[in-house]
Residue, then its C-alpha position, 0 to 999 in steps of 0.5 A: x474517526x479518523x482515516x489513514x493510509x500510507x503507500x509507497x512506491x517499492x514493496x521492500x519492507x523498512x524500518x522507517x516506514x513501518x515505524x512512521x505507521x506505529x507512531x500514527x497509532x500513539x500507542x507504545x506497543x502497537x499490533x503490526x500486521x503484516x499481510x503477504x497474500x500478494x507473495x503467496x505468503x513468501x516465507x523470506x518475505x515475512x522473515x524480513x517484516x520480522x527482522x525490520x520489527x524486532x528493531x522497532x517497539x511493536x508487537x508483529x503479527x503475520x495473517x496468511x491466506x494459505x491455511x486451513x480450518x485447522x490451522x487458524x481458530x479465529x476468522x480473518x475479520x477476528x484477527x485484523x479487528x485486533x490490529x493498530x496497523x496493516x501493512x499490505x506486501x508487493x506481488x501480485x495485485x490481481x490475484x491478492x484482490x480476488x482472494x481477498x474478495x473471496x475470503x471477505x478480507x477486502x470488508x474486513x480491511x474496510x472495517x478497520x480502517x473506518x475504525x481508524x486501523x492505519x493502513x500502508x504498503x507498497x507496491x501492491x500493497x499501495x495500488x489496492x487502496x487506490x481506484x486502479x492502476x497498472x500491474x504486472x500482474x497479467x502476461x506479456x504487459x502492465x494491464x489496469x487493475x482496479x483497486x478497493x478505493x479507500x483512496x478514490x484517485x489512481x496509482x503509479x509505484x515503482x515511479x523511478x525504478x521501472x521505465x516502462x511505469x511512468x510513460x504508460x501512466x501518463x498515458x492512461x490518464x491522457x486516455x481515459x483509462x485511469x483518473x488522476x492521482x498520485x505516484x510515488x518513487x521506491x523510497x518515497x510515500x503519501x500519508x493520507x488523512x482522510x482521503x486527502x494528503x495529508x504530507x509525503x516522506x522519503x527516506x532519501x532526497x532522490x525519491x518523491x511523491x507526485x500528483x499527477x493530473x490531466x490539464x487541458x490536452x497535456x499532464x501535469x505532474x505536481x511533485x509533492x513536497x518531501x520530508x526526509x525521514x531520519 
């Protein structure tokens, strides 16, 4: 079964990065869902992801965490079973992974997605299917998170948006702290095809997608050819 992600460097919900995902599925119609854990399931933030669908051709679908046994009949396993595609929201990593964790959400994404579900997001919604990365998730600084490893390389969003995102980045792999992998400016992202890239899109010609990688004592940062999406 083939496996596919997509991240991308800003958790802002668009047309065409959604749309891309849908037309990975080949299906007319497919089952969108969107999950916002990382948000608290903003509402504003779910509201948009309805907006960007309502101009597309797919069936919306938002599974939120902050329910009750009263509110939801079907597990949360039931639910993303009956999905085409997921797409994770930004906010707070670390405490989206650990409810995950605690609901059984993070075996359930694994599931589906080696059923082949497409996966995406930015964001969080990107740095959770990678090894690790830094967030901002903990007080004061970017700290290490450790992601789910759908994609066994680490991750930089926000690459050209956020000063402070691309030298630390750097320096943790200099360190140690972080293996190689791929980073992605705001409007850009990697498709990857069973773990391997499979191409970078953007939605403009100022954005990319980098590999970035420890050569010797020095990084490299390969960018990574883009297409530019209608």
């Amino acid at each position: 079964m083939k496996k596919q992600l997509l991240i991308y460097g800003s958790g802002r919900h668009t047309v065409p990065f959604i749309n891309y995902m849908a037309q990975l599925t080949g299906k007319q119609k497919p089952n969108v869902c969107f999950l916002p854990t990382a948000s608290g399931d903003d509402v504003e933030y779910i509201n948009r992801f309805y907006e960007v669908c309502n101009q597309l051709e797919v069936n919306p679908h938002v599974i939120r965490v902050w329910i009750n046994s009263y509110d939801q009949k079907e597990t949360f396993e039931e639910l993303i079973d009956k999905m085409d595609v997921i797409v994770v929201g930004g906010g707070n990593t670390l405490n989206m992974l650990a409810i995950w964790k605690a609901q059984g959400i993070d075996v359930a994404l694994k599931k589906a997605y080696e059923n082949g579900t497409i996966m995406g997001g930015g964001s969080a919604g990107s740095l959770c299917w990678t090894n690790g990365g830094t967030t901002d998730s903990r007080p004061t600084e970017l700290s290490i998170v450790k992601g789910l490893s759908f994609i066994n390389k680490s991750h930089c969003p926000h690459y050209n948006s956020e000063k402070s995102r691309r030298p630390l980045y750097h320096k943790n792999i200099l360190e140690g702290n972080l293996t190689d992998g791929y980073a992605c400016d705001d409007r850009s992202a990697i498709h990857f095809i069973n773990e391997e890239v499979e191409k970078s899109i953007s939605l403009d010609k100022e954005n990319h997608s980098y590999y970035v990688y420890l050569k010797g004592e020095k990084i490299v940062e390969e960018r990574i050819p883009n297409e530019i999406l209608p």
